[in-house]
Structure formats: structure tokens, C-alpha cells
C-alpha positions in Angstrom: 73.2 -16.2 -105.8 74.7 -19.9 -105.6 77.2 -19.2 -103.5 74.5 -18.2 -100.9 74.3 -22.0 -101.2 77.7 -22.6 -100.1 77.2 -20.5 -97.0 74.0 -21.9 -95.9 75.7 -25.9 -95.9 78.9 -24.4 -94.4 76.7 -22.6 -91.9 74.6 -25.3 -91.1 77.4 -28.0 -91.3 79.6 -25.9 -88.4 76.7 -25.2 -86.4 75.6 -29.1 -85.9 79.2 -29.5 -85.7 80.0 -26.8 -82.8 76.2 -28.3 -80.8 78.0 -31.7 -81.0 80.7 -30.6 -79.3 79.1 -28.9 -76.8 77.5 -31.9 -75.8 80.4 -33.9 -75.5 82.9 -31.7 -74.0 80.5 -29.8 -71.8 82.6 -29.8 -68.0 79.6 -32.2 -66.6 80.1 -34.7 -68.9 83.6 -34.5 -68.6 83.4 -35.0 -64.8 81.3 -38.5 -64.8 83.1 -41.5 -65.0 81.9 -44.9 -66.4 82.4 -46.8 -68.8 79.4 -46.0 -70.7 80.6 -42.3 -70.9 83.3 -43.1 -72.7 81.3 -44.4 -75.4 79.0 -41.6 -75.6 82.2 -39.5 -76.3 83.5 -42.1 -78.9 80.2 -42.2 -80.8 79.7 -38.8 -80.4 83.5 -37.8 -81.6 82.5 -40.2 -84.5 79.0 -38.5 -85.4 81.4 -35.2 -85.4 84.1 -36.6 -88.4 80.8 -38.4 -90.3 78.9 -34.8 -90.1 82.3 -33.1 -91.1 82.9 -35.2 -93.8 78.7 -34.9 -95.4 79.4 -31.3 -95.0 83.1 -30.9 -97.2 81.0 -33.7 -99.6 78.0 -31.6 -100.1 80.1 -28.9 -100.8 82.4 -30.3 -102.9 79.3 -32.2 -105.4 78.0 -28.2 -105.4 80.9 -26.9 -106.6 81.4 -29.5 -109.4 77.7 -28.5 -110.6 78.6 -24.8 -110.4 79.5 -23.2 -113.2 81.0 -19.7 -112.8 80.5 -17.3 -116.1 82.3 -14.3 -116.1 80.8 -10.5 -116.7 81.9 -9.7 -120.4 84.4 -7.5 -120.7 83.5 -4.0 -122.6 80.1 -4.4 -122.7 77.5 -5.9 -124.7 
């Protein structure tokens, strides 16, 4: 049942991820120019790779605590 863990911060992680991206490649906001637009896509392009990067790092600090024990072999 701990890998249901893995799926649920993968899950979440590329959902946030995907929203994000809506926003800030959505065709209106594409379409406006100013100045200030462009840094609402830097930011936003930033919040993306810091999200990403939580995401692999939760992951990775799970795995290191998960301990995988094998069914015996034969039996009891």
C-alpha cells in the first residue's frame, strides 16, 4: 500500500503542474502584450521548475524511507 503514496504526490505534483501551464500558455494570455505579461510568464515558468523539483524531492525522501520486503519464497 505505500506505493499508493507515490501515485497520489506524482498525481498531485502533475496536476498543479499541468493547471500552471494552462494558465500561462492559455491563447489569451499569449495574445496580450506588456511588459508585465512577460513577467507573469517568467514567474509563472519559475513556480512550474520549483513545483517540479518539490514533487521529484518528495518522492525521492519516500523512497529512501521505503523499505521493500520481499514475499518468502516456499512458504512459511
Amino acid at each position: 500500500m505505500d506505493w499508493l503514496i507515490y501515485v497520489a504526490v506524482f498525481v498531485v505534483g502533475a496536476l498543479v503542474v499541468t493547471g500552471i501551464f494552462y494558465l500561462t500558455f492559455n491563447p489569451r494570455m499569449l495574445a496580450t502584450e506588456s511588459g508585465e505579461v512577460d513577467l507573469v510568464l517568467i514567474g509563472r515558468t519559475l513556480l512550474m521548475i520549483v513545483l517540479t523539483s518539490v514533487a521529484v524531492a518528495a518522492m525521492l525522501m519516500l523512497g529512501r524511507y521505503y523499505v521493500y520486503t520481499p514475499p518468502a519464497i516456499g512458504g512459511p
